[in-house]
N, C-alpha and C positions, 0 to 999 in steps of 0.2 A: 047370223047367229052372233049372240054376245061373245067375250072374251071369256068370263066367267063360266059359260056354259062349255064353253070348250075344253078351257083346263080340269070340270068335271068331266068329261068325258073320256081326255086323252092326260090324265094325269102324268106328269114328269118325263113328257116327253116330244122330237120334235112335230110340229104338223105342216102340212103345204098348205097354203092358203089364198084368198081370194081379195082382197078388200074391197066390200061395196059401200062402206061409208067413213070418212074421215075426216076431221079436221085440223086445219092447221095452226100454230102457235107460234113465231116467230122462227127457226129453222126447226122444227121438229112439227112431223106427223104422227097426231095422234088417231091408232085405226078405232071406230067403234062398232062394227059390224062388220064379220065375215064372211065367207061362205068355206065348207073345209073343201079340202079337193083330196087329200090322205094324210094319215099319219105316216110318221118314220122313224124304224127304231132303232135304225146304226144312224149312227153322227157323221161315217163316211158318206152315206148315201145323203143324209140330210145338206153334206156339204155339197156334191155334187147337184142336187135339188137348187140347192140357192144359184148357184154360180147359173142354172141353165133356167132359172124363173125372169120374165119378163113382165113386162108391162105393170098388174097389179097384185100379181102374187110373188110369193115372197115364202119364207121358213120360218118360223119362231119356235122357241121352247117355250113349254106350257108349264115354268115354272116362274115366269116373271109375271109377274100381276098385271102390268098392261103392255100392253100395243103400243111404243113409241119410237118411230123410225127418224132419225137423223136426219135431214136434209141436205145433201153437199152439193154446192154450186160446181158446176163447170166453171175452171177458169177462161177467160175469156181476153181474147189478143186485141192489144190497142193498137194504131198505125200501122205503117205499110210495111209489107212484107215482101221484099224483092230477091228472085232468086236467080243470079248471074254467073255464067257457065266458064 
């Protein structure tokens, strides 16, 4: 489902979601197709939603006009790592 059809459906508020299509843009994903999996209409619950979503779902509110997720690298260790007791 589009993004557009979504925000009509579930006007100003948050939804759980799916993404089955997206592209990427330098560090930002842009989602273009959904699937909903529920709405949410406490912001507590919606928070508790994100924190325990995996892989490719995820929470948005349906009052930002698109799907654009951040990208943040894991930083990652150079050299050797020794640990003496």
């Amino acid at each position: 489902m589009k993004w557009v059809e979504v925000k009509k459906l579930y006007p100003d508020q948050y939804v759980l979601l799916e993404e089955l299509e997206s592209v990427t843009q330098g560090n930002k994903k842009i989602i273009k197709d959904v699937a909903i999996i529920k709405s949410i209409l406490d912001s507590k619950e919606a928070t508790r939603e994100l924190v325990r979503s995996k892989g490719n779902r995820f929470v948005y509110h349906t009052s930002e006009d698109e799907i654009i997720i951040e990208i943040v690298q894991s930083p990652r260790f150079r050299g050797n790592i020794s640990y003496e007791n």
